[in-house]
N, C-alpha and C positions, 0 to 999 in steps of 0.2 A: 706888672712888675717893671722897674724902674733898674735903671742900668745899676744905682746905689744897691738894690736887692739881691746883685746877683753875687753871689756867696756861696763857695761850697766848704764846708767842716774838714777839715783835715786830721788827719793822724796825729797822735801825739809820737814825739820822737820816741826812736828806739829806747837809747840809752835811759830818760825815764818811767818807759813803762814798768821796765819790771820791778825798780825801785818803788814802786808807786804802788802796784801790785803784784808782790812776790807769793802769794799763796795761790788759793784755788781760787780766790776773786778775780783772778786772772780773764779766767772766760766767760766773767761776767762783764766785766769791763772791757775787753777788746769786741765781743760780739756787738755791746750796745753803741759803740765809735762806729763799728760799721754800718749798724743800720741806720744811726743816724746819718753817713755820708751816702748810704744807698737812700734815702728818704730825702736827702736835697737834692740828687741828680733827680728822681725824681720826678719833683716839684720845680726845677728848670725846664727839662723837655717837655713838661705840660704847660710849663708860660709858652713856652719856644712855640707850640702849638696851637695855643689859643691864637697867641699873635698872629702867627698865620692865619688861622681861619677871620679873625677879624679887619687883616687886609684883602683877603678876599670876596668879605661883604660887601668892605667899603669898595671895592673897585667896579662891584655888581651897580653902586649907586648912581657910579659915572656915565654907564652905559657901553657902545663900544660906535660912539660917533668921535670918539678923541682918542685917536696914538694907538690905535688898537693892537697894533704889531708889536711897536717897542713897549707895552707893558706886560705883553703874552709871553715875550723874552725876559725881562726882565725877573716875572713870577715863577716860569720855570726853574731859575739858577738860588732864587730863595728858596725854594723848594724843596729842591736837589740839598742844598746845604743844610738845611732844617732835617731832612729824614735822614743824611749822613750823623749830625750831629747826635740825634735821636742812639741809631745804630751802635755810635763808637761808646755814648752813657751803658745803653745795654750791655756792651760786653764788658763793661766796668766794673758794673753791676755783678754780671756773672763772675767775674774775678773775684770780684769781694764776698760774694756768698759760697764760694770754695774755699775760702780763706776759714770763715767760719765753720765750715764743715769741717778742715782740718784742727780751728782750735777743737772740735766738740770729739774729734779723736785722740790729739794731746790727753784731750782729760781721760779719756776712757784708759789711755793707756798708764795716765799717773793712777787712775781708781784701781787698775791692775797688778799696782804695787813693783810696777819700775821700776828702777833709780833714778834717786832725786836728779844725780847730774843730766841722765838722759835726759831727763824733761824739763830740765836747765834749757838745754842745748836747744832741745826741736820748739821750745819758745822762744831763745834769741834768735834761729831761723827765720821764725814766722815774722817775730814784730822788726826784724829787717828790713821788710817787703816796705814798712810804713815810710820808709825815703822815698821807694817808687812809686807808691800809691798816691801820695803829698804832690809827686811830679806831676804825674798822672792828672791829678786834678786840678793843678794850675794850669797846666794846659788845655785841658778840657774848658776850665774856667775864662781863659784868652778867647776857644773858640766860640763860645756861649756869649762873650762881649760882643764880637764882631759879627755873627751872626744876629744879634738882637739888636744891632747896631742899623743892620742893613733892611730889616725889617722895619722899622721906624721913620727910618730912612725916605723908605718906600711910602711911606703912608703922609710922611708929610707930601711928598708928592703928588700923589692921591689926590688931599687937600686943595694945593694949590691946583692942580687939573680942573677940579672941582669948581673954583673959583675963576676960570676962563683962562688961566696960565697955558701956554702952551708947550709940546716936550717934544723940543727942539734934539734933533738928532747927535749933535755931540755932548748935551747932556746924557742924552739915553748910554751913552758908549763910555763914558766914563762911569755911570754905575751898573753898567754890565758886567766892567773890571771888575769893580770892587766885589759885588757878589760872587762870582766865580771865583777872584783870587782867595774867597774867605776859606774854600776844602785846602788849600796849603798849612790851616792852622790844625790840621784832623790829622797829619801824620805825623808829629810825636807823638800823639797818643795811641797811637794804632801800633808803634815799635815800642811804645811803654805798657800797652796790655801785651803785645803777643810776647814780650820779656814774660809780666810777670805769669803769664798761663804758663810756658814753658817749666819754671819754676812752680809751681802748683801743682801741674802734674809730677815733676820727677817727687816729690814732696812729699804727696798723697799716695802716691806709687810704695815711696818708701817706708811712709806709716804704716800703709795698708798690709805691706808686708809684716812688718813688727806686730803689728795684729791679729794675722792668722798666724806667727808664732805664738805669740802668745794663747789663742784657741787652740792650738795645738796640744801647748803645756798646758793646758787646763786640762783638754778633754783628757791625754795621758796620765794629768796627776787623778781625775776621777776616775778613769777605767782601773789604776792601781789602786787606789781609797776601797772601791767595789770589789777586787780582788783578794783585798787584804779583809774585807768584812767577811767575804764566801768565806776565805779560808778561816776564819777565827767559829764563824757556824759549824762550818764544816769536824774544827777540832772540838768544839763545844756537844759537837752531834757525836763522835767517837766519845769521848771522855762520860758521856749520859748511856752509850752501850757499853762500856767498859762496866763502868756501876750496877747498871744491871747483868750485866752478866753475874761480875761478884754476887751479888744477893740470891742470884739464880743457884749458883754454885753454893752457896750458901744453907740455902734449903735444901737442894738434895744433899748436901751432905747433914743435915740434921736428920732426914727422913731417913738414911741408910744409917743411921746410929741409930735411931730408934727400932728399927728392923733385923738389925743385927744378932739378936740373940737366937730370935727363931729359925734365921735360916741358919746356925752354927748348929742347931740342932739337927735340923734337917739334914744339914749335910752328916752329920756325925751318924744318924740313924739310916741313910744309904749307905755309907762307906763299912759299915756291920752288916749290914744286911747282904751287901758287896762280895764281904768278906768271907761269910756264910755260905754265899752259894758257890763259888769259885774255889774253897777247898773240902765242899763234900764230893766232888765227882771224884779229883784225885787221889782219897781218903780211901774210897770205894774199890779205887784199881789198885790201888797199893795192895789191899788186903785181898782185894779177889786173886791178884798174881800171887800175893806171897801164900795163898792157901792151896793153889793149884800141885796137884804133883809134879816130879820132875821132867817129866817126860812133856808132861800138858805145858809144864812152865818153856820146855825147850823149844817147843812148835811158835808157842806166841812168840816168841825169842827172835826164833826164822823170820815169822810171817812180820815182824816190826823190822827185821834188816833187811828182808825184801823189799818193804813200801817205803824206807829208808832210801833201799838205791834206786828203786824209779820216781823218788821224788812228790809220792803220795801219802806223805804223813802229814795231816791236817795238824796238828799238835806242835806250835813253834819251837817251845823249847825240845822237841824228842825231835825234831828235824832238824834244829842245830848241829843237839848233840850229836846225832849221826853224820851227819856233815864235814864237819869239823875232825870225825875218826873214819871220814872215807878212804884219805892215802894209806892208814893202817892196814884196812881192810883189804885194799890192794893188796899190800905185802903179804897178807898171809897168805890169799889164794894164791900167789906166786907163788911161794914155800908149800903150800900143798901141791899144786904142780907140779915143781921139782919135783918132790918126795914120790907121786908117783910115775912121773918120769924111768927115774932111777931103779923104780923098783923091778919097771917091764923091761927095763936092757937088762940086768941083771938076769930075768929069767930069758 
């Protein structure tokens, strides 16, 4: 890879992605920007690394009968700068694959039936980020110069060692500087990811929230969907016993019509027969008392108003009636009483 190679993909500006793509090709189109700018960091920090390793062949060739010190310093601070530069792509990397984690929730949330404007909104959000991503990577891109810079560097020296050159100590000290001063080009990108992770998380944070709302209202509108089916069984299961009841109700009263005639007889042929036995006893004593003589008739007379007032006349209505002429009956025997009262002062 040649310093012309080194190239990284940038974002398309905000303003026109979404004019470019306003619908759901949206997250087809920003995912595949990313991975293509995740697939050229990449493919830099693997040159970044070949390179490396192939001046560290080339230094095995020298031997260590030449400079051995000043090249053991020197590979050190290439080294250091190559796995920093490595580190800071990585979390680039990681940035940009949350980015796409949040488009692939945007969508779930617009398939959720949203509003349009929300998901207006949480996409001008996102493709915002594309200014500092653009930053991000021309910086990254400066650091990638200068460190591939220094690497090459090294190796034409190599070369020349190689070739009986010697490495005279204030050369050595002048590209000590330069490799070491090359991690001063690694921190705007380290305040340009830890910006945008800041913002990724509150982001994601706040999607994520909008999402278990939304599974909220989903699980609630099915628990009510499934409430409303019970009950519609439920009245469909009444309305199936109501009908049968009716048709139950139906047939006995068809049965008891059809049976009606017989027991009207029945009943009529007990309540004669009823009739029959309940006024021959009466029938009986009517005419045994009304044939009895006077005398006979006057004893039964007694003997029914004696069992009358101790209350042993089995016969309701002759216990009434007596009953009912008990204060009478008082009064006489008071009036007899008296009467013979009156008659023993007198004598």
């Amino acid at each position: 890879m040649d310093k012309k190679s080194i190239s990284i993909r940038i974002f398309t500006e905000p303003a026109n992605v979404l004019s470019q793509h306003p619908g759901a090709d949206f997250y087809d189109a920003y995912g595949s920007e990313v991975q293509e700018v995740t697939d050229d960091l990449s493919h830099i920090t693997g040159a970044i690394q070949s390179s490396m390793e192939a001046l560290k062949e080339e230094e095995k060739k020298i031997g260590n009968d030449v400079d051995v010190s000043y090249r053991q310093e020197r590979f050190k601070a290439l080294d250091e700068s190559a796995l920093d530069l490595q580190e800071v792509v990585q979390m680039l990397q990681t940035l940009l694959r949350s980015c796409q984690d949040i488009g692939s929730m945007i969508q779930a949330l617009e398939n959720a039936d949203y509003p349009e404007e929300y998901i207006l909104h949480r996409k001008q959000e996102l493709v915002v980020q594309n200014t500092n991503f653009n930053r991000i990577i021309r910086d990254i891109g400066d650091y990638v110069t200068v460190v591939w810079k220094n690497i090459h560097q090294e190796l034409d020296v190599l070369y020349r060692l190689a070739n009986g050159e010697k490495d005279d100590k204030v050369a050595h000290r002048e590209r000590l500087i330069a490799y070491e001063s090359s991690f001063l080009y690694s921190k705007p990108v380290y305040t340009g990811v830890k910006d945008g992770m800041s913002f990724v998380a509150d982001m994601m944070h706040s999607i994520r929230d909008d999402l278990l709302k939304t599974q909220v209202v989903r699980t609630a509108t099915e628990v009510k969907t499934e409430q409303r089916s019970q009950e519609a069984l439920n009245y469909q299961k009444l309305i199936n016993d109501v009908h049968e009841g009716e048709q139950l109700d139906v047939h006995y009263r068809s049965q008891e019509k059809n049976h009606q005639p017989d027991t009207a007889k029945t009943k009529g042929k007990v309540k004669r027969s009823h009739k029959k036995k309940s006024s021959r006893p009466v029938n009986q004593k009517a005419k045994s008392v009304g044939t009895m003589p006077s005398d006979a008739r006057h004893n039964v007379f007694e003997e029914e108003v004696e069992r009358a007032v101790q209350g042993e006349m089995m016969d309701p209505q002759i216990r009434n009636r007596w009953t009912g002429s008990r204060p009478l009956l008082i009064v006489v025997i008071l009036i007899i009483l008296v009467i013979i009262a009156s008659y023993y002062v007198r004598f």
